[in-house]
mmCIF file as gemmi writes it, N, C-alpha and C atoms, coordinates in Angstrom:
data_model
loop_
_atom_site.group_PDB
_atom_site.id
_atom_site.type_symbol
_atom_site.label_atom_id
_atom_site.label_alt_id
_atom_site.label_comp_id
_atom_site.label_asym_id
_atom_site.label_entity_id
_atom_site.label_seq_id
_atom_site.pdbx_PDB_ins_code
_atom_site.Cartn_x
_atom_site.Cartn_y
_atom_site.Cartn_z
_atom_site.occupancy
_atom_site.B_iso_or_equiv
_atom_site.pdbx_formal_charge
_atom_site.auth_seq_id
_atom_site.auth_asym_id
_atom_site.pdbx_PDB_model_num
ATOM 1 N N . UNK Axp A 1 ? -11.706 7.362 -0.448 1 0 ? 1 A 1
ATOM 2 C CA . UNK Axp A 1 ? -10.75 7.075 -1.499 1 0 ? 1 A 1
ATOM 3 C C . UNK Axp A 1 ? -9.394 6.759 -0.87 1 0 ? 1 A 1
ATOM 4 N N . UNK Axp A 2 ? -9.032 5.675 -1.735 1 0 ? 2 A 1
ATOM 5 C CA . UNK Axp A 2 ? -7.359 5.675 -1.061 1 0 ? 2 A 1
ATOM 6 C C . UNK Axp A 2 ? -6.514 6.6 -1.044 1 0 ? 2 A 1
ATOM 7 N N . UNK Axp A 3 ? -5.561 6.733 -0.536 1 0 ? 3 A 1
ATOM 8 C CA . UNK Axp A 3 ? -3.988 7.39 -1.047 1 0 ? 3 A 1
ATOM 9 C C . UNK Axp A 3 ? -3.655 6.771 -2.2 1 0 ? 3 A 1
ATOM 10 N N . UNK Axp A 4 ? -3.083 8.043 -3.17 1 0 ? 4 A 1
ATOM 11 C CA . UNK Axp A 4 ? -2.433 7.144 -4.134 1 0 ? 4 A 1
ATOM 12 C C . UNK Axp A 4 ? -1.068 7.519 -4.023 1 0 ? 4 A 1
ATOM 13 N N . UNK Axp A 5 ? -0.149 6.215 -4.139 1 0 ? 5 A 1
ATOM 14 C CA . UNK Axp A 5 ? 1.433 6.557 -4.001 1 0 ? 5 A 1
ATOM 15 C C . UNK Axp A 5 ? 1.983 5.885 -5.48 1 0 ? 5 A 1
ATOM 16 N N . UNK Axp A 6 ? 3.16 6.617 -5.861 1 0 ? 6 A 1
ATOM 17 C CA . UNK Axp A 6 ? 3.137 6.615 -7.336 1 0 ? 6 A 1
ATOM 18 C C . UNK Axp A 6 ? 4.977 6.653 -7.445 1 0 ? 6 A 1
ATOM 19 N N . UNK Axp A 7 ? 5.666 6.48 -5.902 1 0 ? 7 A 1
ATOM 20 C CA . UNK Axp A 7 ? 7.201 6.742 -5.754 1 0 ? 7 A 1
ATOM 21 C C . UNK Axp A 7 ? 7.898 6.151 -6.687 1 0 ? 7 A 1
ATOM 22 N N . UNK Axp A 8 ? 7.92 4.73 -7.189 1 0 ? 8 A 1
ATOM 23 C CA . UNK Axp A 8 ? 9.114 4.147 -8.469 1 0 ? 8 A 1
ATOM 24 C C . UNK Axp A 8 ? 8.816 4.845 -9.698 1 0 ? 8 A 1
ATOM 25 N N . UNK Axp A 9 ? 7.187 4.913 -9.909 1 0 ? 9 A 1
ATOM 26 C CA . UNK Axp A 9 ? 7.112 5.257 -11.07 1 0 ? 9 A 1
ATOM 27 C C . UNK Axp A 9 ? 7.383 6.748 -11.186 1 0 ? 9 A 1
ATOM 28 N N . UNK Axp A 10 ? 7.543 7.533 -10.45 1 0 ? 10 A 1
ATOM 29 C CA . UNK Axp A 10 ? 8.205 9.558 -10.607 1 0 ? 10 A 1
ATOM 30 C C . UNK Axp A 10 ? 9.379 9.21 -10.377 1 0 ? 10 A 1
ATOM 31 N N . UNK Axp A 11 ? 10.17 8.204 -9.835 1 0 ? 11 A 1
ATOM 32 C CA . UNK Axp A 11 ? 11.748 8.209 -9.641 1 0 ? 11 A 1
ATOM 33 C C . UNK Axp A 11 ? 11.938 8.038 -11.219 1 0 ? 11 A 1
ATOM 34 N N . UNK Axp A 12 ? 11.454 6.866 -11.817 1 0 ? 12 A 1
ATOM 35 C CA . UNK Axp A 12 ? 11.621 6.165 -13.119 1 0 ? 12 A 1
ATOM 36 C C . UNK Axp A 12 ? 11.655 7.525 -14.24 1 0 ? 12 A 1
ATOM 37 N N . UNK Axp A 13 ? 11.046 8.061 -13.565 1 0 ? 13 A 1
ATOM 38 C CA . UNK Axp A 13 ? 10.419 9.059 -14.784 1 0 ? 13 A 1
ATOM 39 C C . UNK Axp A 13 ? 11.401 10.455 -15.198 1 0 ? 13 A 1
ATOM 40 N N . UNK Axp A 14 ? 12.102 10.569 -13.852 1 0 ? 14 A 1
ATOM 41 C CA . UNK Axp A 14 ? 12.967 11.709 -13.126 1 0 ? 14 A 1
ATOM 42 C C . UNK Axp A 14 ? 14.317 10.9 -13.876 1 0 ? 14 A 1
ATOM 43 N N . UNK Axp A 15 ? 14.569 9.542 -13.85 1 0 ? 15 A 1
ATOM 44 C CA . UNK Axp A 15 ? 15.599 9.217 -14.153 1 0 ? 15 A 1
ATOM 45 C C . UNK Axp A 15 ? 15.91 9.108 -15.795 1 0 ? 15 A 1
ATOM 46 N N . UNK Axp A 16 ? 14.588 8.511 -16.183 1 0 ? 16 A 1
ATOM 47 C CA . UNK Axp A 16 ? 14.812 8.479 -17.891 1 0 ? 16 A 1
ATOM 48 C C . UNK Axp A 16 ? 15.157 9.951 -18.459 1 0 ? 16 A 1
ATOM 49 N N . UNK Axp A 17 ? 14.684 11.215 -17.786 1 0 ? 17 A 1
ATOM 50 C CA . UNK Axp A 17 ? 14.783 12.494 -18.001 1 0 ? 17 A 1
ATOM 51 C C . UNK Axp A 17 ? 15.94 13.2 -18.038 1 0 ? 17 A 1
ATOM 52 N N . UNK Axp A 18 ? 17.107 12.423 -16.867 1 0 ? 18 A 1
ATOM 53 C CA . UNK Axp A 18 ? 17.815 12.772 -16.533 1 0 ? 18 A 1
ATOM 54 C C . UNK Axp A 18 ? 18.148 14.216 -15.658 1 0 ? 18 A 1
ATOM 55 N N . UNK Axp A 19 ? 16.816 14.155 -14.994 1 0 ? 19 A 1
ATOM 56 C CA . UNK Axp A 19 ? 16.736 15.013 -13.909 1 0 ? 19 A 1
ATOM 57 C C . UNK Axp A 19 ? 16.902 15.122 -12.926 1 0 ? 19 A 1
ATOM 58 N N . UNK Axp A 20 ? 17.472 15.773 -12.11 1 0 ? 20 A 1
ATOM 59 C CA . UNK Axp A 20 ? 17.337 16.053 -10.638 1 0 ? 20 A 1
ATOM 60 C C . UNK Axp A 20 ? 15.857 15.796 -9.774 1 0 ? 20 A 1
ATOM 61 N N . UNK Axp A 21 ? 15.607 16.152 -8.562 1 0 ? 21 A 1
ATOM 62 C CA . UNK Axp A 21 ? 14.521 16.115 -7.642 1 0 ? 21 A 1
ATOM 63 C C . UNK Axp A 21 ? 14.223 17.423 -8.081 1 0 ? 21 A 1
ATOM 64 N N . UNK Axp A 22 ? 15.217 18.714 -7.969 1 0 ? 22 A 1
ATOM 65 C CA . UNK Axp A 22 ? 14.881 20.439 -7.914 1 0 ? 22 A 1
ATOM 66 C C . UNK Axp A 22 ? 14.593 20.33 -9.116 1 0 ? 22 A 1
ATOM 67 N N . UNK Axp A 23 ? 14.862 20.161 -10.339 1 0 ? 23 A 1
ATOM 68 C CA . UNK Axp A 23 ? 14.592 20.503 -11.838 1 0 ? 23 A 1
ATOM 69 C C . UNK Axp A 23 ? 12.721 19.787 -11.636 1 0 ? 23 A 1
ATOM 70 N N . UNK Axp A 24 ? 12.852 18.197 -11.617 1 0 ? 24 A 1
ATOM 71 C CA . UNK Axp A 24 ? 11.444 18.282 -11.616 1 0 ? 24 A 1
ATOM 72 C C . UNK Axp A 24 ? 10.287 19.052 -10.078 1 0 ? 24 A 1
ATOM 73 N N . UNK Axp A 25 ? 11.156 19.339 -9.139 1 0 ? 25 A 1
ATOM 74 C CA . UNK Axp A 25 ? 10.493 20.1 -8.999 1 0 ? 25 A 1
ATOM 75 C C . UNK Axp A 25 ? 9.923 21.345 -9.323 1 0 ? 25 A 1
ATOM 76 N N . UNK Axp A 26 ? 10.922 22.203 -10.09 1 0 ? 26 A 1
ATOM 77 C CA . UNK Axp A 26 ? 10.592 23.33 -11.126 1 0 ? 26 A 1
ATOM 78 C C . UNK Axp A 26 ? 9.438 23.313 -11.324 1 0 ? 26 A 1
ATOM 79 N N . UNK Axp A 27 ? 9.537 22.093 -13.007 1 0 ? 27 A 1
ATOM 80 C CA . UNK Axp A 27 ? 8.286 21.84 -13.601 1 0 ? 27 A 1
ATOM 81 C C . UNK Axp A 27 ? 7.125 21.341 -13.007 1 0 ? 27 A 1
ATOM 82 N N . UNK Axp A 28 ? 6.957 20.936 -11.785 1 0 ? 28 A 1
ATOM 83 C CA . UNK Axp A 28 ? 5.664 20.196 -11.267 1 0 ? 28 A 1
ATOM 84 C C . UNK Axp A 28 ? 5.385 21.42 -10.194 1 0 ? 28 A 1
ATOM 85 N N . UNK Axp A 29 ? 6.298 22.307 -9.996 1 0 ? 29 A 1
ATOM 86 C CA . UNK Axp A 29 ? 5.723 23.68 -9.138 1 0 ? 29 A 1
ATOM 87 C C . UNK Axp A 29 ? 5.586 23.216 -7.777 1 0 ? 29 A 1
ATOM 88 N N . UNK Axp A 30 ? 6.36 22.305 -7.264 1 0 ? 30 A 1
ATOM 89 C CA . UNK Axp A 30 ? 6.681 21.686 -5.409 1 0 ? 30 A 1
ATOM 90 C C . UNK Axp A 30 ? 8.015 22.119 -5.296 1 0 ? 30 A 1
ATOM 91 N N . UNK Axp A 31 ? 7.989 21.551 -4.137 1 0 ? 31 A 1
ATOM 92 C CA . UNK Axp A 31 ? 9.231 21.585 -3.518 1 0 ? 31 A 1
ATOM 93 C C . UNK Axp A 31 ? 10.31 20.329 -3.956 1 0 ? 31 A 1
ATOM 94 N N . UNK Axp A 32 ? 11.38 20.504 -3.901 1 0 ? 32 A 1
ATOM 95 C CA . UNK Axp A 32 ? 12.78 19.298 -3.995 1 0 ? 32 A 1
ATOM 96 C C . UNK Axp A 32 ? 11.949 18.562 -3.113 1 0 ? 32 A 1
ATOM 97 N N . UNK Axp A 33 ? 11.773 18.719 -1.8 1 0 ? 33 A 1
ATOM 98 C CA . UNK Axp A 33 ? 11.684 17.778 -0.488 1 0 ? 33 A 1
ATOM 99 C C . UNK Axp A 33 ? 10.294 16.896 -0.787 1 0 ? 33 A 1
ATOM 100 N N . UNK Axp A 34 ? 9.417 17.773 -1.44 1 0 ? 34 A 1
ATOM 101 C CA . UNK Axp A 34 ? 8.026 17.149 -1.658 1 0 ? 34 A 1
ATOM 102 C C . UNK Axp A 34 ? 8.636 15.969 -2.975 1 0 ? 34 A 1
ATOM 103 N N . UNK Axp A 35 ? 9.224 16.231 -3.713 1 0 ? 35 A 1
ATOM 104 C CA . UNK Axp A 35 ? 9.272 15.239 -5.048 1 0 ? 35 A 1
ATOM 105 C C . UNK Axp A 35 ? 10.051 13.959 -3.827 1 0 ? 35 A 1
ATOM 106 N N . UNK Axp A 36 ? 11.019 14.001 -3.068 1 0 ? 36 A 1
ATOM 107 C CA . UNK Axp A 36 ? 11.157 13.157 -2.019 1 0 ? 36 A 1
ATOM 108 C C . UNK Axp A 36 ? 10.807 12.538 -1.751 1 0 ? 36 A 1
ATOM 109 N N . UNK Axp A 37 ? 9.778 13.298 -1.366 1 0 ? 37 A 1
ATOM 110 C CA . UNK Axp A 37 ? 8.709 12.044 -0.141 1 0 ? 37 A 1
ATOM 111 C C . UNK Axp A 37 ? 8.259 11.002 -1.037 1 0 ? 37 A 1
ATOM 112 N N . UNK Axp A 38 ? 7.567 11.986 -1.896 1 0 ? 38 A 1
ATOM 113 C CA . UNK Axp A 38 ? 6.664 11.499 -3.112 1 0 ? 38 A 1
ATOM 114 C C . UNK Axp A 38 ? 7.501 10.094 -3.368 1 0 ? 38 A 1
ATOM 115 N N . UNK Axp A 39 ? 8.781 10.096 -3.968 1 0 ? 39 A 1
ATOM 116 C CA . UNK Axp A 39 ? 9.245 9.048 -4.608 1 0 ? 39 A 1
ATOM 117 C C . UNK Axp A 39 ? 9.708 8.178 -3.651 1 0 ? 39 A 1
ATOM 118 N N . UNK Axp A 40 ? 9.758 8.344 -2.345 1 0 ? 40 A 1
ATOM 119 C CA . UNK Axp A 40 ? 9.808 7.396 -1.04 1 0 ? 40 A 1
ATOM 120 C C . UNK Axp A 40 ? 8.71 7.14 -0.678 1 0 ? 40 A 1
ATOM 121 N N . UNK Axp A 41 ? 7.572 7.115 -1.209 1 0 ? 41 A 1
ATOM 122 C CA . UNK Axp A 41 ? 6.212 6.76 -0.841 1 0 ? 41 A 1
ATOM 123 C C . UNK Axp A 41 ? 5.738 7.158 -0.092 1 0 ? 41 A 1
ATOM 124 N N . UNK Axp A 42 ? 6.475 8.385 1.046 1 0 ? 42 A 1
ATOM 125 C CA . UNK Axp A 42 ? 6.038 9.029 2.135 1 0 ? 42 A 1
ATOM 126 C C . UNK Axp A 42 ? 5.112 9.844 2.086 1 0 ? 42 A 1
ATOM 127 N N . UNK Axp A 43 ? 4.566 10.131 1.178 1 0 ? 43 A 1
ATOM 128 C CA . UNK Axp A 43 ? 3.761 11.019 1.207 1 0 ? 43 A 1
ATOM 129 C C . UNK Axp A 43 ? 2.299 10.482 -0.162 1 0 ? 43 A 1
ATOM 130 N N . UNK Axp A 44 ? 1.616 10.822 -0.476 1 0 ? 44 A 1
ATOM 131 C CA . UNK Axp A 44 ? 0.839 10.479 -1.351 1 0 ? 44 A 1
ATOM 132 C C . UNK Axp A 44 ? 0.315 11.471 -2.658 1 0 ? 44 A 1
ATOM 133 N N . UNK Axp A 45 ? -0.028 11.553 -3.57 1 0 ? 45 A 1
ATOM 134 C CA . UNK Axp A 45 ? 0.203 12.502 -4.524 1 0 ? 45 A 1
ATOM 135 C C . UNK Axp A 45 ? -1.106 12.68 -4.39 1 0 ? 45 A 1
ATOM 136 N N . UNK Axp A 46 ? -0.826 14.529 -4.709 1 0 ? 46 A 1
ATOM 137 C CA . UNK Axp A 46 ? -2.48 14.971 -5.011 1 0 ? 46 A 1
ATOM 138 C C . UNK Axp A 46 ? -3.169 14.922 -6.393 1 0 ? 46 A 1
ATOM 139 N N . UNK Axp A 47 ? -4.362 15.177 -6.736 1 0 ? 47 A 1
ATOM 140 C CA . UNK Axp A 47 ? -4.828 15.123 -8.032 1 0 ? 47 A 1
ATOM 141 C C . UNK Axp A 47 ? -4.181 16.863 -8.724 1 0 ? 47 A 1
ATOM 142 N N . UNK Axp A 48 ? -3.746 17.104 -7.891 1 0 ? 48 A 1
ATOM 143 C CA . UNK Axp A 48 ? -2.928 18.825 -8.922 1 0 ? 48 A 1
ATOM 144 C C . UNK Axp A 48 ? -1.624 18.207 -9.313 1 0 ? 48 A 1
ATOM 145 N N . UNK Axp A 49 ? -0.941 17.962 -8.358 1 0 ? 49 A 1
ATOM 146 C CA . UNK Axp A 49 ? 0.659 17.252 -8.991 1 0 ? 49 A 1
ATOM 147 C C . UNK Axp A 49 ? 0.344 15.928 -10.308 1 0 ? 49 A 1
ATOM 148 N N . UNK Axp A 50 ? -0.136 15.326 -10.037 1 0 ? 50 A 1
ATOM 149 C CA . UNK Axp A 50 ? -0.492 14.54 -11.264 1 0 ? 50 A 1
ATOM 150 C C . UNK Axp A 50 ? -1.154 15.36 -12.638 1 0 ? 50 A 1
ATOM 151 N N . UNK Axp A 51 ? -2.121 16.097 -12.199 1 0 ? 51 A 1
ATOM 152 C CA . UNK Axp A 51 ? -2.346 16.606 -13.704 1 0 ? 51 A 1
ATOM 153 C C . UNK Axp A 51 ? -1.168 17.062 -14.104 1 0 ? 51 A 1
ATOM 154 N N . UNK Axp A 52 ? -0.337 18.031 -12.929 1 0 ? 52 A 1
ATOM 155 C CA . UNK Axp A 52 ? 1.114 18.501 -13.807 1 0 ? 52 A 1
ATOM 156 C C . UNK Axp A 52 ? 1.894 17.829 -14.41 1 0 ? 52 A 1
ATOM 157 N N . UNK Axp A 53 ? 2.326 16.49 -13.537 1 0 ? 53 A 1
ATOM 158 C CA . UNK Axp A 53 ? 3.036 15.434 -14.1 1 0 ? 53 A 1
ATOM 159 C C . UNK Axp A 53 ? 2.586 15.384 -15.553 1 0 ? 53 A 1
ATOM 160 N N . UNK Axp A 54 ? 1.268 14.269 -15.644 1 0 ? 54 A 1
ATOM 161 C CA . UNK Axp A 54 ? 0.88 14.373 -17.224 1 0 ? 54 A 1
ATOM 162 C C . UNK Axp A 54 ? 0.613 15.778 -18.361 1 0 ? 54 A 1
ATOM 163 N N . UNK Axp A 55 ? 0.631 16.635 -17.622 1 0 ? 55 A 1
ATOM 164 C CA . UNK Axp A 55 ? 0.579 17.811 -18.511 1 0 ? 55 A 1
ATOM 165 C C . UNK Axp A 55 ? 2.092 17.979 -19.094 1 0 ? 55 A 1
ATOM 166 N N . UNK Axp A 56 ? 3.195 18.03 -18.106 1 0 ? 56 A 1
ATOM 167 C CA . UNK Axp A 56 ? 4.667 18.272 -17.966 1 0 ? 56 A 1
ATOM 168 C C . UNK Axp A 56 ? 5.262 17.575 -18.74 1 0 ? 56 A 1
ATOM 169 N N . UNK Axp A 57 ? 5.241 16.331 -19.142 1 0 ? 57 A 1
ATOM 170 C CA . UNK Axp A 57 ? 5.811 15.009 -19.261 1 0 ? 57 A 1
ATOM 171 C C . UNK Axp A 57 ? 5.217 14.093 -19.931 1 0 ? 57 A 1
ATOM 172 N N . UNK Axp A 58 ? 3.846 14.109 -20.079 1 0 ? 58 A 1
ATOM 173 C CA . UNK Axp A 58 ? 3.081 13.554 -21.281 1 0 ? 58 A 1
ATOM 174 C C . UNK Axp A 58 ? 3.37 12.436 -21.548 1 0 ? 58 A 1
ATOM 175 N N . UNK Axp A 59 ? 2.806 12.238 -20.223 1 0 ? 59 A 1
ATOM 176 C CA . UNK Axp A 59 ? 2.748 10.698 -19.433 1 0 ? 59 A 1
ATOM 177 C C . UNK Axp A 59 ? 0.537 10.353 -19.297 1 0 ? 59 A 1
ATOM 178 N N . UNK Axp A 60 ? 0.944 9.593 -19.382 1 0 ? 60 A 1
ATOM 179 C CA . UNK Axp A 60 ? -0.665 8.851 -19.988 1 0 ? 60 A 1
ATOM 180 C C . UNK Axp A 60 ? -1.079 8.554 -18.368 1 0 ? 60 A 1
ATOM 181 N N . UNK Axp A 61 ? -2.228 8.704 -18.056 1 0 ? 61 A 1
ATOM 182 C CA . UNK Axp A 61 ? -2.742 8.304 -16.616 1 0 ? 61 A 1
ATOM 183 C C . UNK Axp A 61 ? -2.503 6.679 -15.933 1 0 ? 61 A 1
ATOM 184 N N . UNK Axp A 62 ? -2.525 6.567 -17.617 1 0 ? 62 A 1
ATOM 185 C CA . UNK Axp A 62 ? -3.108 4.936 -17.498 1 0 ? 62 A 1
ATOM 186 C C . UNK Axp A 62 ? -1.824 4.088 -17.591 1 0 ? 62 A 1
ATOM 187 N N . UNK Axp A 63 ? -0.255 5.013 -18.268 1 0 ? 63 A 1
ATOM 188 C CA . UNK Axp A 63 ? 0.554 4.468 -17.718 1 0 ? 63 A 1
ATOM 189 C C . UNK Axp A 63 ? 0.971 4.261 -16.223 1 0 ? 63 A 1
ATOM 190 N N . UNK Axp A 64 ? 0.633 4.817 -15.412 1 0 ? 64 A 1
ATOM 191 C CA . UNK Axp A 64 ? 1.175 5.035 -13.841 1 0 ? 64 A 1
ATOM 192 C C . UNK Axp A 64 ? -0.16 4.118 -13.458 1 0 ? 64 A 1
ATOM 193 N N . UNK Axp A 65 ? -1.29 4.228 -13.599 1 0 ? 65 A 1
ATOM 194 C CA . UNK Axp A 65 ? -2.029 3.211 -13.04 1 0 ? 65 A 1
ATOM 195 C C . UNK Axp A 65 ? -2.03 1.903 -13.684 1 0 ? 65 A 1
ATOM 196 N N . UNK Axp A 66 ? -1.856 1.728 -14.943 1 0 ? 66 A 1
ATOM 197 C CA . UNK Axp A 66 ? -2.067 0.32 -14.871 1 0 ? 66 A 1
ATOM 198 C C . UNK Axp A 66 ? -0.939 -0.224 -14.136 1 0 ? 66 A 1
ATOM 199 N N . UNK Axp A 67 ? 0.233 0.131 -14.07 1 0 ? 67 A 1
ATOM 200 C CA . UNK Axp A 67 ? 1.449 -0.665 -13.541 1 0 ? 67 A 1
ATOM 201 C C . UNK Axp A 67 ? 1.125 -0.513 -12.152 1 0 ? 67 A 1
ATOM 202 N N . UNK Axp A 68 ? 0.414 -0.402 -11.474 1 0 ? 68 A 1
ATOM 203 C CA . UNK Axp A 68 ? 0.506 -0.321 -10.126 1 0 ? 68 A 1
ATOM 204 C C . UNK Axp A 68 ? -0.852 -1.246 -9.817 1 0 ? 68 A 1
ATOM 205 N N . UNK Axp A 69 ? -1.065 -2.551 -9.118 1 0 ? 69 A 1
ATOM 206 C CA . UNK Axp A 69 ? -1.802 -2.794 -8.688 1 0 ? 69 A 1
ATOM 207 C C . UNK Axp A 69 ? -3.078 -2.878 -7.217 1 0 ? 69 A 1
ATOM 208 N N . UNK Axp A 70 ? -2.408 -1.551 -6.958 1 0 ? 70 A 1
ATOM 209 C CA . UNK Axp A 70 ? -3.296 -0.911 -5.224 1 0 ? 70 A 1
ATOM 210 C C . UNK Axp A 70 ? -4.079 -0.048 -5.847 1 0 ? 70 A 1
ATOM 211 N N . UNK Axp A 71 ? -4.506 -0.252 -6.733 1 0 ? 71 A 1
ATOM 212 C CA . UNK Axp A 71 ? -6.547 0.487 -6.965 1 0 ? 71 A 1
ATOM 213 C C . UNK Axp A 71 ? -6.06 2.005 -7.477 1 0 ? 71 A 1
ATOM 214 N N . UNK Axp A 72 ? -4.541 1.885 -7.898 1 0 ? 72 A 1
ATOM 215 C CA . UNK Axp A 72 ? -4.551 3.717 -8.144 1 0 ? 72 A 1
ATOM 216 C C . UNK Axp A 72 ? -5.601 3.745 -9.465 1 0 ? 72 A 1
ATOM 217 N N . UNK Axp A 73 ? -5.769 2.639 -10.425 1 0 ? 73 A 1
ATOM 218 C CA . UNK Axp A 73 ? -6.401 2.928 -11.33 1 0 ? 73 A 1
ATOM 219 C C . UNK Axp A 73 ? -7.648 3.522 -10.864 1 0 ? 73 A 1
ATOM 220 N N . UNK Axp A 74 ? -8.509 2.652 -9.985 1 0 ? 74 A 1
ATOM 221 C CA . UNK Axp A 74 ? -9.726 2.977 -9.653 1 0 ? 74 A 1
ATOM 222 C C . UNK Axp A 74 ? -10.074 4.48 -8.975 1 0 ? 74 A 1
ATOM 223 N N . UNK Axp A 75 ? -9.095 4.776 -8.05 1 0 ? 75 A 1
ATOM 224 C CA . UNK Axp A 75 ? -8.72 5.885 -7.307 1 0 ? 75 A 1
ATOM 225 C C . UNK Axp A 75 ? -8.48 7.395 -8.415 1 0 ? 75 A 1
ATOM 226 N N . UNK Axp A 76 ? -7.789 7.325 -9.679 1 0 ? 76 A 1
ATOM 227 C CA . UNK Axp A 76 ? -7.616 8.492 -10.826 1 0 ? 76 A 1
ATOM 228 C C . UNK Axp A 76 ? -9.011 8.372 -11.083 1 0 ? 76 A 1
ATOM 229 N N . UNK Axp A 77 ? -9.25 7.097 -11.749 1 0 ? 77 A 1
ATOM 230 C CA . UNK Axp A 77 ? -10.656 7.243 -12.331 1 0 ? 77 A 1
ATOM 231 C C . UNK Axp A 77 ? -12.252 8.218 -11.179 1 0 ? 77 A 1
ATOM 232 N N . UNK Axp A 78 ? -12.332 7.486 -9.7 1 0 ? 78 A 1
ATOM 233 C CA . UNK Axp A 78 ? -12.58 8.89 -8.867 1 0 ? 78 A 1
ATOM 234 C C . UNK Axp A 78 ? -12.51 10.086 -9.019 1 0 ? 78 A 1
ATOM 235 N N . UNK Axp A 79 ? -11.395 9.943 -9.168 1 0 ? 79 A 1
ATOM 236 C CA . UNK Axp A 79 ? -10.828 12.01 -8.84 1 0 ? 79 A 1
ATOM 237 C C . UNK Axp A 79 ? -10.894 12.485 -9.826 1 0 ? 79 A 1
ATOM 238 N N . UNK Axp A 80 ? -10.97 11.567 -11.034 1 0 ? 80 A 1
ATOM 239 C CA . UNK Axp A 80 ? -10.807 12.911 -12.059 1 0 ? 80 A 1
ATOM 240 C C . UNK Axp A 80 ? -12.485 12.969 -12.625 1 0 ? 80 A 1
ATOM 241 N N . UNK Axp A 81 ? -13.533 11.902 -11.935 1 0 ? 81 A 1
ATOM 242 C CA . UNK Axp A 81 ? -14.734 12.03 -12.653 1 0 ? 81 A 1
ATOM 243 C C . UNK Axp A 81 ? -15.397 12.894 -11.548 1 0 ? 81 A 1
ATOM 244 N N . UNK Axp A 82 ? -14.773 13.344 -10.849 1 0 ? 82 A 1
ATOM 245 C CA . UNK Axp A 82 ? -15.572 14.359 -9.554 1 0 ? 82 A 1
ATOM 246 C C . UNK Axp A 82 ? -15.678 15.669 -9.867 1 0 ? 82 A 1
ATOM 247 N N . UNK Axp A 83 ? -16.13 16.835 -8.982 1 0 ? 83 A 1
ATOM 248 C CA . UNK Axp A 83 ? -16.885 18.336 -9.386 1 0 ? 83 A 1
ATOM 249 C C . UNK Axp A 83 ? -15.12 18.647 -10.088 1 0 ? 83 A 1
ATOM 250 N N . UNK Axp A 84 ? -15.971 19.695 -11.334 1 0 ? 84 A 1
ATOM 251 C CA . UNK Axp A 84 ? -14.5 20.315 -11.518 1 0 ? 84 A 1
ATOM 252 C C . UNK Axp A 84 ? -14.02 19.381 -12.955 1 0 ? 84 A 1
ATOM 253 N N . UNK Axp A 85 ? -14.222 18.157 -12.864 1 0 ? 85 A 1
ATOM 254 C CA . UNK Axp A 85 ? -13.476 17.225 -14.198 1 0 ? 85 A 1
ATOM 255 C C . UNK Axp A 85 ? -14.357 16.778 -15.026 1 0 ? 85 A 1
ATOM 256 N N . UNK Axp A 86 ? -15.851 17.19 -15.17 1 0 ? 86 A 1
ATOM 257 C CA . UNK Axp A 86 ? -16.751 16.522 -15.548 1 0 ? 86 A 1
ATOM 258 C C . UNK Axp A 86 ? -16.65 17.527 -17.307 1 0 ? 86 A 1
């Protein structure tokens, strides 16, 4: 499976909120430095930070993947039909 990187769209998301990096880190239960990377693409998001995201923020899967055309769609659709999501 690929990496999925998801950085404009959690900046975008952090900004319409009018949040900080530490506040959404609060709610997504990381670190400031991890929401960072994350939104510098340095790093790649796991399938736990995303469920939080959409749990947190009630944000649709399919918004963050369809706008992205590097297979994150195909890549959620993976992870979330694997042991554990069925």
């Amino acid at each position: 499976m690929q990496k999925t990187f998801i950085g404009p769209h959690l900046r975008r998301l952090r900004l319409e909120r009018g949040e900080t990096q530490g506040a959404m880190a609060r709610v997504l239960g990381i670190s400031p430095s991890y929401v960072n990377l994350l939104e510098n693409n340095e790093r790649s998001v796991s399938v736990q930070v995303m469920l939080k995201l959409f749990e947190a923020y009630g944000v649709a899967w399919r918004e963050i993947a369809e706008e992205d055309g590097s297979g994150a769609l195909a890549d959620l659709r993976a992870a979330l039909s694997g042991p554990g999501f069925c």
